[in-house]
PDB file with one MODEL, atoms N, CA, C and O in Angstrom:
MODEL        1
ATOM      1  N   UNK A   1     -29.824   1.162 -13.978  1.00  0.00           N
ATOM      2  CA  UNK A   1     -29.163   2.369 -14.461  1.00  0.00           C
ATOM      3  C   UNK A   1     -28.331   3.019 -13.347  1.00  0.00           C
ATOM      4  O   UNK A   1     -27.312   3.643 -13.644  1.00  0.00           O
ATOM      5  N   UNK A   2     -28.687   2.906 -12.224  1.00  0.00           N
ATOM      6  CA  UNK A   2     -28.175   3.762 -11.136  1.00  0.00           C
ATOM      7  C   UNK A   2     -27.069   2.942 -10.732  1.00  0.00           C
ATOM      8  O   UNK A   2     -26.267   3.587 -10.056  1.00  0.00           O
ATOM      9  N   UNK A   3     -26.724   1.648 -10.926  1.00  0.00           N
ATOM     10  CA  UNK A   3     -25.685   0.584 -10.786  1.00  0.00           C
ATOM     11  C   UNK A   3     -24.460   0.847 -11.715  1.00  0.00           C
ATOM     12  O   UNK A   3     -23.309   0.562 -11.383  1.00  0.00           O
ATOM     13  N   UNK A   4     -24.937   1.633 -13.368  1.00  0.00           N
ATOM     14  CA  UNK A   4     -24.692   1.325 -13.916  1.00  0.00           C
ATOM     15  C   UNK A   4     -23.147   3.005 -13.835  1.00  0.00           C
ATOM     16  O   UNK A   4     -22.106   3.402 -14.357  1.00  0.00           O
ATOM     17  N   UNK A   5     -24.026   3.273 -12.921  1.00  0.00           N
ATOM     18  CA  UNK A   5     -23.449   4.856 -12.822  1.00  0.00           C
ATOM     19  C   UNK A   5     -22.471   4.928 -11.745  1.00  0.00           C
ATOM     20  O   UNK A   5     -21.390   5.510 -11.831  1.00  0.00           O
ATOM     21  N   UNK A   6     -22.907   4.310 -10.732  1.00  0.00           N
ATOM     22  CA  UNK A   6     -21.864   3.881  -9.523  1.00  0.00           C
ATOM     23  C   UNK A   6     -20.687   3.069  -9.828  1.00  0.00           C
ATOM     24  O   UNK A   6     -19.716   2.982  -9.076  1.00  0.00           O
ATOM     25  N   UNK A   7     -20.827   2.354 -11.190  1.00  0.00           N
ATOM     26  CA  UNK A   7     -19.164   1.479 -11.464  1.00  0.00           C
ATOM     27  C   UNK A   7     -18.904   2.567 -12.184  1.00  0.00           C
ATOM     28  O   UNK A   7     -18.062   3.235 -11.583  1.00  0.00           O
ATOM     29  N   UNK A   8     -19.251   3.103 -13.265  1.00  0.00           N
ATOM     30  CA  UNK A   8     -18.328   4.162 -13.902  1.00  0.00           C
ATOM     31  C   UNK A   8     -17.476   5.178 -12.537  1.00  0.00           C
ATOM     32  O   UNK A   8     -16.287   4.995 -12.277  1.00  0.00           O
ATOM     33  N   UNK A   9     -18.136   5.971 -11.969  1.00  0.00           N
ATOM     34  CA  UNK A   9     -17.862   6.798 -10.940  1.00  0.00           C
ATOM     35  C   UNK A   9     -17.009   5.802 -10.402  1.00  0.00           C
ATOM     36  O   UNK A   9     -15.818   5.914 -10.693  1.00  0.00           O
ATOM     37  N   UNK A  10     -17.329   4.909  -9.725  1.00  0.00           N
ATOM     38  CA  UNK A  10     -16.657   4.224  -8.521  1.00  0.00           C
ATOM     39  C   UNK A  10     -17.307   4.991  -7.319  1.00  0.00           C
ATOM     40  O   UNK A  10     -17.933   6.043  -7.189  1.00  0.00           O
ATOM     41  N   UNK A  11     -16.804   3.827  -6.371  1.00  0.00           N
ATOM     42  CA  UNK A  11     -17.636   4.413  -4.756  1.00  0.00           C
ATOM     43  C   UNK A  11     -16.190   5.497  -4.272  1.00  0.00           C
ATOM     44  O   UNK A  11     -15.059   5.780  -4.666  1.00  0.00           O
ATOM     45  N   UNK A  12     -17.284   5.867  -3.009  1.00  0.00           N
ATOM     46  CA  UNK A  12     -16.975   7.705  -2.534  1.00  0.00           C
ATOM     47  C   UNK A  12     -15.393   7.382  -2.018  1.00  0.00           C
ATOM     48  O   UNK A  12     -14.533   8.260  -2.083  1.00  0.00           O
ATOM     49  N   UNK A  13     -15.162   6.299  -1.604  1.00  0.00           N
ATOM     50  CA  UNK A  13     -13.925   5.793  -0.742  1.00  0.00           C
ATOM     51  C   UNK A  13     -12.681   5.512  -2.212  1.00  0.00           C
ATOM     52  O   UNK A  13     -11.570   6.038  -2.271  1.00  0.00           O
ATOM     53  N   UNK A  14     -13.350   4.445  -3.387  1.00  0.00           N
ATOM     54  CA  UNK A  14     -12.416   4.639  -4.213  1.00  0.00           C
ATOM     55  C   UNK A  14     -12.020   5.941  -5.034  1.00  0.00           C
ATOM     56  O   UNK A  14     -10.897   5.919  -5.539  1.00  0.00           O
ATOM     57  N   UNK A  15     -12.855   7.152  -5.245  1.00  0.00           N
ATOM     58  CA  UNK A  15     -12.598   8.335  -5.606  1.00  0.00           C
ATOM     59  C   UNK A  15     -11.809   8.936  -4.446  1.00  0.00           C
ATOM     60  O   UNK A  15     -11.074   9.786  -4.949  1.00  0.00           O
ATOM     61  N   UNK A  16     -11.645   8.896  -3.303  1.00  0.00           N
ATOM     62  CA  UNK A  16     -11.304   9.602  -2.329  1.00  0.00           C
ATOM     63  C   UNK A  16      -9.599   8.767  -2.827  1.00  0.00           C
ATOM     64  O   UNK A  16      -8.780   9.556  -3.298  1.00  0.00           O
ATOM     65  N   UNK A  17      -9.280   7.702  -2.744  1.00  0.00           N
ATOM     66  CA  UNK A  17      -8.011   6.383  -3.067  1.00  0.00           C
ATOM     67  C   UNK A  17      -7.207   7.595  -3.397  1.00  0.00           C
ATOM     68  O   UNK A  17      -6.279   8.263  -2.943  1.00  0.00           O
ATOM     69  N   UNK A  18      -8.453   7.522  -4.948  1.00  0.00           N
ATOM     70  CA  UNK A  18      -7.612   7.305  -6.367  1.00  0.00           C
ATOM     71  C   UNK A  18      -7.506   9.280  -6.525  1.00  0.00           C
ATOM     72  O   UNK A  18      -6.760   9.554  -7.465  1.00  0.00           O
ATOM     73  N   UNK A  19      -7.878  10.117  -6.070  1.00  0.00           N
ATOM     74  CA  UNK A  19      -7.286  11.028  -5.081  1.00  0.00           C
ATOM     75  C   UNK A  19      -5.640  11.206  -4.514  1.00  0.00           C
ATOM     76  O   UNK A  19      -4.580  11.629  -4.977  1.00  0.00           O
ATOM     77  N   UNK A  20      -6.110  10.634  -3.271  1.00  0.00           N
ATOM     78  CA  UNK A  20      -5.098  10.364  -2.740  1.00  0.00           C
ATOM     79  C   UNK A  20      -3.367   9.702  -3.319  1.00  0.00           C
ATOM     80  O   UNK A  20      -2.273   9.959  -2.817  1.00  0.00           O
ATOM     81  N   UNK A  21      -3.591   9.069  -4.166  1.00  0.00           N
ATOM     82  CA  UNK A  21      -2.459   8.210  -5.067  1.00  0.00           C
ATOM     83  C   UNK A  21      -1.676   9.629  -5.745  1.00  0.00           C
ATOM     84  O   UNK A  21      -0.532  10.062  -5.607  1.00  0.00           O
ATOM     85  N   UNK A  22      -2.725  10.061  -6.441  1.00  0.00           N
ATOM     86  CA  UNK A  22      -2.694  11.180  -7.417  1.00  0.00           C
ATOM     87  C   UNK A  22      -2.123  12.143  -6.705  1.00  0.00           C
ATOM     88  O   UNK A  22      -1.703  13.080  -7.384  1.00  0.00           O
ATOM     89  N   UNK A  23      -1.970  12.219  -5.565  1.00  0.00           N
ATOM     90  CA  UNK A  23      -1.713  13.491  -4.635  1.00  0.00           C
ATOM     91  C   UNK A  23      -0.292  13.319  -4.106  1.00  0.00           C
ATOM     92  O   UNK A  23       0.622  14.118  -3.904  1.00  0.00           O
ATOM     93  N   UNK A  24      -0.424  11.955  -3.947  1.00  0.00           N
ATOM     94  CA  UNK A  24       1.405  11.465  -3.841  1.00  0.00           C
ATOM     95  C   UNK A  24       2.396  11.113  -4.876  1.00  0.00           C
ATOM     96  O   UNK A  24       3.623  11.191  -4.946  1.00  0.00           O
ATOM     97  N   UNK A  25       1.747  10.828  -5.416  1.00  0.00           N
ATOM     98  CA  UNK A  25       2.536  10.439  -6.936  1.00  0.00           C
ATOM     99  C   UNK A  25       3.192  11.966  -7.336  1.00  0.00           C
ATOM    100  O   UNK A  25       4.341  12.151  -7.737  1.00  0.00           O
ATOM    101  N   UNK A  26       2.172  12.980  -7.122  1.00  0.00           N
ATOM    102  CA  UNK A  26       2.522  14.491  -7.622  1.00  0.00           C
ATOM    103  C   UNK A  26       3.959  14.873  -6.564  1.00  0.00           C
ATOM    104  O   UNK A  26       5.030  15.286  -7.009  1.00  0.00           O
ATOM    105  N   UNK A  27       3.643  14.606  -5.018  1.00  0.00           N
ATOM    106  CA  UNK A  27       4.147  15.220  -4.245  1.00  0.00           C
ATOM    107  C   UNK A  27       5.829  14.418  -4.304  1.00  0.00           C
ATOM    108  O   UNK A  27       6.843  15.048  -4.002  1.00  0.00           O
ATOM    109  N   UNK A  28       5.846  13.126  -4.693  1.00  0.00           N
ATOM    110  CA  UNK A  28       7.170  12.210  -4.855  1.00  0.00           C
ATOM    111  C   UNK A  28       7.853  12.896  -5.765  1.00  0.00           C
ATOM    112  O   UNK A  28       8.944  13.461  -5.685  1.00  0.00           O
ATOM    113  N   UNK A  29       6.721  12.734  -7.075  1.00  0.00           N
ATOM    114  CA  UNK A  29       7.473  13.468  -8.474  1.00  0.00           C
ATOM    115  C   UNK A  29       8.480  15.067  -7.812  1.00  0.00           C
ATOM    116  O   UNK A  29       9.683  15.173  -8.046  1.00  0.00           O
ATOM    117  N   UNK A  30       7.783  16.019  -7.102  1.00  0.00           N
ATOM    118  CA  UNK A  30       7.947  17.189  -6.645  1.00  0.00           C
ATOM    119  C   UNK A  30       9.919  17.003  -5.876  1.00  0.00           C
ATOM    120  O   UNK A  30      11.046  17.395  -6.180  1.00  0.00           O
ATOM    121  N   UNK A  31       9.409  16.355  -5.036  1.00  0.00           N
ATOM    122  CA  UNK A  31      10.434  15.981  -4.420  1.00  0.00           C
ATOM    123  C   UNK A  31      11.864  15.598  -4.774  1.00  0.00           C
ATOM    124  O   UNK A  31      12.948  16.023  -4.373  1.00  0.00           O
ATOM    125  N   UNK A  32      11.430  14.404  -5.895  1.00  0.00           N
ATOM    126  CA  UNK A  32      12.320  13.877  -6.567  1.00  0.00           C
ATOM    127  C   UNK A  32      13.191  15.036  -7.714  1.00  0.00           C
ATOM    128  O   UNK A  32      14.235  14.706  -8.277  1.00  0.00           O
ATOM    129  N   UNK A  33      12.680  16.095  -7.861  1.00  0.00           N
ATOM    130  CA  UNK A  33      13.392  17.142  -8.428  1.00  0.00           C
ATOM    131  C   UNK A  33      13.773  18.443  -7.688  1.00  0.00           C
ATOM    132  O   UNK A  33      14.472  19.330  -8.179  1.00  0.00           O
ATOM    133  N   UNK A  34      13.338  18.453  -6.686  1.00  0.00           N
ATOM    134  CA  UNK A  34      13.879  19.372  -5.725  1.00  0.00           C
ATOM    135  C   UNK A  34      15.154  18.389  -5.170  1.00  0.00           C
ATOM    136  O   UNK A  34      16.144  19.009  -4.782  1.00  0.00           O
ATOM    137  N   UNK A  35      15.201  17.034  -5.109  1.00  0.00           N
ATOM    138  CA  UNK A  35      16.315  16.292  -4.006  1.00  0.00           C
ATOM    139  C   UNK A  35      17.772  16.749  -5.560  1.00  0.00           C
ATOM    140  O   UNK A  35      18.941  17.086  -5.374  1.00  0.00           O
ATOM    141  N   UNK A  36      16.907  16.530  -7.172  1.00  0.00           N
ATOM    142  CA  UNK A  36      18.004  16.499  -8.054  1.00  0.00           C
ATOM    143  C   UNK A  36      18.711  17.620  -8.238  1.00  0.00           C
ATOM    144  O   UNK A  36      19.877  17.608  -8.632  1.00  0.00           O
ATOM    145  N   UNK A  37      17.894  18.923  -7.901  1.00  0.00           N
ATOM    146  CA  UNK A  37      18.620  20.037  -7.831  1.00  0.00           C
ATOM    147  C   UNK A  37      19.405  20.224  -6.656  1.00  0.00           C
ATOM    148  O   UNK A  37      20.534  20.663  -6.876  1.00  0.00           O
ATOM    149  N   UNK A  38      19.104  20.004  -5.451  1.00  0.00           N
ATOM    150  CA  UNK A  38      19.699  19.768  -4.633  1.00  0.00           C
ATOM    151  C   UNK A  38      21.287  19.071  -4.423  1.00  0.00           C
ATOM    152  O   UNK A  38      22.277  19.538  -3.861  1.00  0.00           O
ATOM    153  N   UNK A  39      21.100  17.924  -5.035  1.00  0.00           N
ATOM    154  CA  UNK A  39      21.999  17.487  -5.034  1.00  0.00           C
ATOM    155  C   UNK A  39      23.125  17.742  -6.056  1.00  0.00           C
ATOM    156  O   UNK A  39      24.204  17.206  -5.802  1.00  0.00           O
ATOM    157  N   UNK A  40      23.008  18.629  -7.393  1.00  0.00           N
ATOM    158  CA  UNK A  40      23.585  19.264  -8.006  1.00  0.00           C
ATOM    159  C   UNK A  40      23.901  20.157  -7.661  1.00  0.00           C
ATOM    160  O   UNK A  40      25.021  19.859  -7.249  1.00  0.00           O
ATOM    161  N   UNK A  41      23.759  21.321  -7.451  1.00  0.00           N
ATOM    162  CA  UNK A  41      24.214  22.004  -6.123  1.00  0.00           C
ATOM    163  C   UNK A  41      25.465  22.013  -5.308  1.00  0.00           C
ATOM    164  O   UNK A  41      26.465  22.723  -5.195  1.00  0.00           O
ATOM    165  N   UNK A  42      24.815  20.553  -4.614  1.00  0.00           N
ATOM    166  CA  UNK A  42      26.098  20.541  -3.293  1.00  0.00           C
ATOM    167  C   UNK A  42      27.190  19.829  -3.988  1.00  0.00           C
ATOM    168  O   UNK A  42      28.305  19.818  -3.466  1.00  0.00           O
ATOM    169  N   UNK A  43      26.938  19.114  -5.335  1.00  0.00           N
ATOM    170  CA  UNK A  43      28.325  18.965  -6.047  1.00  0.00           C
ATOM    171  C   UNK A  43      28.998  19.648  -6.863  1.00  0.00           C
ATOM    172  O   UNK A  43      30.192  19.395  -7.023  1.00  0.00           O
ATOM    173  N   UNK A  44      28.281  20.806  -7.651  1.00  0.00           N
ATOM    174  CA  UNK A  44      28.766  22.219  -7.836  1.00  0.00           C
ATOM    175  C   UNK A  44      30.045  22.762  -6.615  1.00  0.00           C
ATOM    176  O   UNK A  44      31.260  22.922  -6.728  1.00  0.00           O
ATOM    177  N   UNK A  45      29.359  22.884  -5.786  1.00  0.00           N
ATOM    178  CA  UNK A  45      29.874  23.355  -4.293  1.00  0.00           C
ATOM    179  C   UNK A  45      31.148  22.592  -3.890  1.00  0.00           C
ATOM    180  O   UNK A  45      32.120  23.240  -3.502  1.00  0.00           O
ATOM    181  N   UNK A  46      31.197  21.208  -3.965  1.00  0.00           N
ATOM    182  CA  UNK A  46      31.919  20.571  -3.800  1.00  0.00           C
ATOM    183  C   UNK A  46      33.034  20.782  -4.645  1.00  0.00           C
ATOM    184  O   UNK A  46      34.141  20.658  -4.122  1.00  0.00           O
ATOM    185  N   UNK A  47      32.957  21.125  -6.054  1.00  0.00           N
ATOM    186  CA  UNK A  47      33.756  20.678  -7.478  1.00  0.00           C
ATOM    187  C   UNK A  47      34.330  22.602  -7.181  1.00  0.00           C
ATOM    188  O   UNK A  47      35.427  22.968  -7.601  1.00  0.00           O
ATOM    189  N   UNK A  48      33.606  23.345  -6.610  1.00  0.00           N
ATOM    190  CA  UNK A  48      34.522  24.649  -6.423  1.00  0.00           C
ATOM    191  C   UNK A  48      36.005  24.674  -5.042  1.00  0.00           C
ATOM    192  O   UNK A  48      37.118  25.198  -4.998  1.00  0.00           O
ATOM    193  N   UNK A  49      35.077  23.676  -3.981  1.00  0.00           N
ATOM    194  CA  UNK A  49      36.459  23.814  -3.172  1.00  0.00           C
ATOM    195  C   UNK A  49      37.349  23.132  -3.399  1.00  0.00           C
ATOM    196  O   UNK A  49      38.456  23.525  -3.030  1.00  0.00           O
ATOM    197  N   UNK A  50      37.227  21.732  -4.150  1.00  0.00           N
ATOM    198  CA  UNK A  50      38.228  21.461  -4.488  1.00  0.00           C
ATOM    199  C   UNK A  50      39.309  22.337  -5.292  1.00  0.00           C
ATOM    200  O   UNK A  50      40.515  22.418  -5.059  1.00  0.00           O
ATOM    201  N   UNK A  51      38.493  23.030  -6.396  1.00  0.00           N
ATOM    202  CA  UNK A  51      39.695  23.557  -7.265  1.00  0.00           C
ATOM    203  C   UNK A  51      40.368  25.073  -6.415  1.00  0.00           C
ATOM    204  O   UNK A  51      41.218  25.898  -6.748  1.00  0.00           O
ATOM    205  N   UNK A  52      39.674  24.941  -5.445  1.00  0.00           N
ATOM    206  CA  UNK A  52      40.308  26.027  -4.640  1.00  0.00           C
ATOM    207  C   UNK A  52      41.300  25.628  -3.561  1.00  0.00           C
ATOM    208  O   UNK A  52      41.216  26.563  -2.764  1.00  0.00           O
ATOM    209  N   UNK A  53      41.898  25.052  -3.242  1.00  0.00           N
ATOM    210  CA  UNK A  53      42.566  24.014  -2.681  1.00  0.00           C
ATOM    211  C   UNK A  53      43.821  23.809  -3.189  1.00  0.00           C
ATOM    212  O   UNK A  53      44.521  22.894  -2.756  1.00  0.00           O
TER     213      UNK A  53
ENDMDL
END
C-alpha cells in the first residue's frame, strides 16, 4: 500500500521537477507576451516617425 502511494505522488525530487517545469513554462508564457507587447509598441513608434517625416 505504501508503494502504492509513492507512484501516485511520485518521489520528493520528481514533485520538486514537475514544479519546476510548471514554473518555467509560466515564466516563458509571461515573457513571451510582455516581448509581444513590446514589440508592438516599438512598431507603433516606428509607424509614427515615419509618417512624421
Amino acid at each position: 500500500m505504501a508503494n502504492n502511494e509513492e507512484i501516485d505522488c511520485g518521489t520528493r525530487q520528481e514533485r520538486r521537477e514537475m514544479r519546476r517545469t510548471a514554473k518555467r513554462s509560466k515564466m516563458t508564457h509571461h515573457g513571451k507576451s510582455i516581448a509581444l507587447i513590446y514589440r508592438q509598441s516599438v512598431e507603433r513608434r516606428a509607424g509614427e516617425k515615419k509618417s512624421n517625416r
